[in-house]
N, C-alpha and C positions, 0 to 999 in steps of 0.2 A: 431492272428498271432504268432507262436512258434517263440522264442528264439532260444531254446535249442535243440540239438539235441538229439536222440533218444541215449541211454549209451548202449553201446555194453556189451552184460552178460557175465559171466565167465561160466558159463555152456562148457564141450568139445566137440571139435568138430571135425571130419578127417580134412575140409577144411577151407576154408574162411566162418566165419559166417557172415550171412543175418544179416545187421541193419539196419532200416528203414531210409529215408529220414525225416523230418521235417519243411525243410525250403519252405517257404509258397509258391515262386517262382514254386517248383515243385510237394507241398503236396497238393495247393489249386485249384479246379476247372478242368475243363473238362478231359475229354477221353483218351487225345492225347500219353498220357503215361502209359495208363493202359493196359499193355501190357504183366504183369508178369514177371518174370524174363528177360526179352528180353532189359528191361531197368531198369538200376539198376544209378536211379540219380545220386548217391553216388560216381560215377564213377568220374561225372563231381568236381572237387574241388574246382575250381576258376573260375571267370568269371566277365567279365569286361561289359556286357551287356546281354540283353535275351530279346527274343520275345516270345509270346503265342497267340493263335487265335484259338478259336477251335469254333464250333455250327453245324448246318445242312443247307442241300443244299436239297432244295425240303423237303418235307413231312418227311423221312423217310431217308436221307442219312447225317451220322455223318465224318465229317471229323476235323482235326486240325492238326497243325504242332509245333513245338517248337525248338527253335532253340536260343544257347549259342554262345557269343563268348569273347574269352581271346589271349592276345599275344603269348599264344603258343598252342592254340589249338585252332578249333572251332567243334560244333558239331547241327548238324539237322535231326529232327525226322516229317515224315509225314505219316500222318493215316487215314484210310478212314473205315468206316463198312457200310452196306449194307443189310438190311434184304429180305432175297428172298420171303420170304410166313410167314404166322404169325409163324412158331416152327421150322423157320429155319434164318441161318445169315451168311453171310459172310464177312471176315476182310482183311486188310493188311493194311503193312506198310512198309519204308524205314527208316534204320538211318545212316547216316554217323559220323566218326569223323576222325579229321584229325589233327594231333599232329605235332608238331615242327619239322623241320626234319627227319620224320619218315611219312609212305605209309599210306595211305588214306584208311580206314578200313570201308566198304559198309556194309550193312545187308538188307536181304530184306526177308517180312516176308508173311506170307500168310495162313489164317486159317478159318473151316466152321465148323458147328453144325447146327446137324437136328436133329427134337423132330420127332415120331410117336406113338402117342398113351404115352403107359408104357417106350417103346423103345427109345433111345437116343444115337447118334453117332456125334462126336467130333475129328476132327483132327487140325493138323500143321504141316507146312515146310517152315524152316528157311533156309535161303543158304547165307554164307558171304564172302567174300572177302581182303583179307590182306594181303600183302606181296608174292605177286607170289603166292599165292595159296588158294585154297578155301575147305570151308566143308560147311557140312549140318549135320540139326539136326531136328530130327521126331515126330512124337507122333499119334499116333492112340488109341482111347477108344471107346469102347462100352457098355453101361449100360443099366440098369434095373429098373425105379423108382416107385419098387411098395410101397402101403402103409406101409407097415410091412420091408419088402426085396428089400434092393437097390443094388445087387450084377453089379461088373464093370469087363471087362476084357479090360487091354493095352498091349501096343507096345511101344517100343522104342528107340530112337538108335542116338550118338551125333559121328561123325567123329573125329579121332585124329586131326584134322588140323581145325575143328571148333574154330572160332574166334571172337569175339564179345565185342568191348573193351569198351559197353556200355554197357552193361548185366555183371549179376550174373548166372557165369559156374563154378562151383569149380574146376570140371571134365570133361574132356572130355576123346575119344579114348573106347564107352562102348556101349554095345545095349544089351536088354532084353525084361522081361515081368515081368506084374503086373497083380495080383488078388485080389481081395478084397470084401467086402460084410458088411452094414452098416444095423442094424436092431435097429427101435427105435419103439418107443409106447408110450402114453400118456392117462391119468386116469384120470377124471373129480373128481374121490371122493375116499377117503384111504386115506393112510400115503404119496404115492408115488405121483405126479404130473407127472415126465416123465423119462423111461430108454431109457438109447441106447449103444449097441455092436458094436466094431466095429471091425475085422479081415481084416488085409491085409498085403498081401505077395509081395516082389518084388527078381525077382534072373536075374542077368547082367553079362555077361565077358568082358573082352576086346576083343579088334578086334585078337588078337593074341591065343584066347580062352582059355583065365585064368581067373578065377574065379576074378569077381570087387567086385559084392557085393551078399551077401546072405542074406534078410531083411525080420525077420517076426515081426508085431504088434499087440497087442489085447489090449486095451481098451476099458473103462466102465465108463457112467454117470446117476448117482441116481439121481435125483430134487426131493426133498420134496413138499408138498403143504406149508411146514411154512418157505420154501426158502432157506433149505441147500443143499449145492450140494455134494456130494461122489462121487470121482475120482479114478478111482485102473487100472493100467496098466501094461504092458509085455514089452520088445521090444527088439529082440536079433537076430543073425545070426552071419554073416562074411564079416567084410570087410580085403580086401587082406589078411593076413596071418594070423589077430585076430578075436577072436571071443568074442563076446560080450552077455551080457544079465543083464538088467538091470531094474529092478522093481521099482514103484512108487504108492504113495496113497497120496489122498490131500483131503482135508475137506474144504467149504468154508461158511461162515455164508451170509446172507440175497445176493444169489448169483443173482436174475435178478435187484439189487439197483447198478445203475453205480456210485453214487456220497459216499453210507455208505454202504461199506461191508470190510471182510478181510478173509484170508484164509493163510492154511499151506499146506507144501507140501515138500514129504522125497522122495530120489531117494535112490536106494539103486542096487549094485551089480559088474558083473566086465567088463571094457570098456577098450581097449586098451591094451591089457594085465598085468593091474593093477584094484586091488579094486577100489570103488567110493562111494562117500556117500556123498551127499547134500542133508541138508535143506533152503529152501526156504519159504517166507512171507511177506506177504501185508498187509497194513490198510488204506483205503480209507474215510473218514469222509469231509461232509459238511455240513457248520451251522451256519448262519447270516452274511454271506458274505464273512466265515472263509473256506478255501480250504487246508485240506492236505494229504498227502501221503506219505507211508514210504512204503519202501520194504527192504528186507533184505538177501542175499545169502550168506552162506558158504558152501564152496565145501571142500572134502578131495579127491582127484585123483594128483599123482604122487607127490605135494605139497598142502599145505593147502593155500585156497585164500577165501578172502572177501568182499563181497560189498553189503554197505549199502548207499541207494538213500531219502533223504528227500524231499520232497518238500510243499514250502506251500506258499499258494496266498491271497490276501486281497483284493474281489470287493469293490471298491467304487463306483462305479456303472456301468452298462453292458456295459460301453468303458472307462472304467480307472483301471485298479490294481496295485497294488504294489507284485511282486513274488521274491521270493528266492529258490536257491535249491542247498541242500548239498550232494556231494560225497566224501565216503570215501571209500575207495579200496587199497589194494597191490603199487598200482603205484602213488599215494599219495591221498591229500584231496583240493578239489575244491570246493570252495563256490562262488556265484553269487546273486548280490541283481538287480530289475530291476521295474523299473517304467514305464508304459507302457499304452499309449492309443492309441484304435485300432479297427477296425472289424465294422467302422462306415463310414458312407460318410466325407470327408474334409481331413484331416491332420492327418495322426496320427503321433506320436513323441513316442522312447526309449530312459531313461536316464540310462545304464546300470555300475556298478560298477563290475568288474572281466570279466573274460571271459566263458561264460556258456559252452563251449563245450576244456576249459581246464582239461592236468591233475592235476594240480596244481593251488593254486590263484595264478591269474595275479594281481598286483597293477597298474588299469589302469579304469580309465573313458570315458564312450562314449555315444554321443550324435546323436541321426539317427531321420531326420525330412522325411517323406513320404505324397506326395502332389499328391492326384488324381485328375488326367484332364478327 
């Protein structure tokens, strides 16, 4: 059961950047919100109770619903999928929320994917509801999954008035197209174990036909057979009035080991209409019940920022540890100590010192007993 949330990167960004959820209410267990950007947890901040219920109905049909609620807000999400034939599926769903003194915002969503052969085709249409007025947002894809050549072409198109006050939209008011083309291979014997290419293009306007974005990417990954990985990438265009291009290389040591590896990684070029330079770095080790991890960012774009995330855990055995984890960053330094057992049938209990998802130490102790019926 996470603590902690997930630390927002200083990496830039045109919009709101994507932070994961963590907390276990909406990180653990079924369907019912895997929904991609359509629900973005994170939305939700408080909540005074929740329900979850998800599984199947007959053989073959997945449904679940989840549903929050708090004194000024509530919110419910239902979802249903449906497979038509074995290489084909169909989805939907509903979410509502409904905020304090403020209109009742609907979503309803509705998506299919068909396999033939090599051939694969993929859509969605979302339609919402908010305050007198409604939008819609699309998406159409067609690919190619051959062994060598997995070439894609899309569609797609989000209304200025598209509203979704559950979901992660940075942008709305744009429609375009995307191309792109993904070539990998794999060696049983040599230096190399596996590459893969990757090209894709996306160019969008607004509905008023100005240029929104003009996006091209090329990336590259080398696997050794003794488990280094080599990274080397492109990525540039224009979004509204700048144009961007901005180059990357990372190296990473023993890169298929999830518990002992580490890796570096330099960004270099001009974003925003200013220079940009970051390094970035990880070190992952595990070792007689010793768990930790550091990673490291500094960035130089328009000011210099930094952050670096330790963490390190103590099993004493597979439902009890003792973790900590330190941030230090621009906007200060937060430390967390926490006692924790959990991920077991009966009781689990946290005796936690600070507050894990502060910017600063909090001087404050808490105690959380969790009793499954």
């Amino acid at each position: 059961m996470a603590l902690e949330q997930a630390v927002e990167g200083i990496d830039f960004s045109y919009g709101e950047r994507y932070v994961p959820d963590r907390r276990p209410f909406f990180s653990e267990g079924g369907n019912v919100y895997r929904l991609g950007q359509l629900f973005h947890s994170r939305r939700i901040m408080d909540m005074d109770g929740g329900l979850k219920v998800f599984g199947k109905i007959g053989k073959n049909t997945s449904v679940g619903t989840l549903g929050t609620y708090h004194r000024n807000n509530q919110n419910i999400i239902l979802q249903a999928s449906q497979p038509l034939t074995a290489t084909s599926n169909v989805s939907a769903a509903f979410l509502s929320h409904h905020q304090r003194e403020a209109e009742v915002n609907n979503v309803g969503y509705l998506s299919g994917d068909v396999r033939h052969g090599k051939l694969s085709v993929g859509s969605t249409l979302v339609q919402t509801w908010a305050d007198e007025s409604d939008g819609r947002r699309g998406f159409v894809s067609v690919g190619y999954n051959g062994s060598l050549f997995q070439p894609y072409l899309s569609a797609f198109f989000v209304d200025p008035d598209f509203v979704n006050r559950l979901g992660y939209r940075p942008f709305t008011g744009y429609r375009g197209i995307g191309l792109g083309s993904f070539i990998r291979n794999e060696w049983r014997e040599g230096l190399i174990r596996s590459a893969r290419l990757s090209v894709e293009g996306q160019a969008s306007n607004t509905y008023e036909g100005e240029v929104f974005r003009r996006d091209l990417s090329i990336s590259s990954l080398i696997l050794t057979h003794s488990d280094y990985a080599l990274a080397a990438g492109w990525r540039g265009g224009q979004f509204e009035e700048f144009n961007d291009s901005v180059f990357s290389i990372g190296l990473r040591a023993r890169a298929s080991d999830r518990f002992n590896n580490m890796g570096i990684t330099y960004n270099w070029g001009e974003q925003a209409g200013e220079r940009i330079h970051r390094i970035s770095g990880d070190l992952n080790l595990r070792a007689y019940g010793f768990t930790a991890g550091f990673s490291s960012r500094v960035q130089w774009h328009f000011e210099r920022r930094y952050q670096q995330i330790l963490t390190l855990t103590y099993d004493f055995n597979p439902a009890l540890s003792l973790g900590s984890r330190l941030i230090w960053q621009v906007e200060g330094v937060n430390i967390y100590f926490a006692l924790r057992r959990s991920g077991y049938a009966g009781t689990d209990f946290f005796v936690i010192l600070g507050d894990p998802n502060a910017l600063e130490f909090k001087q404050r102790l808490v105690a959380k007993v969790i009793r499954a019926f």
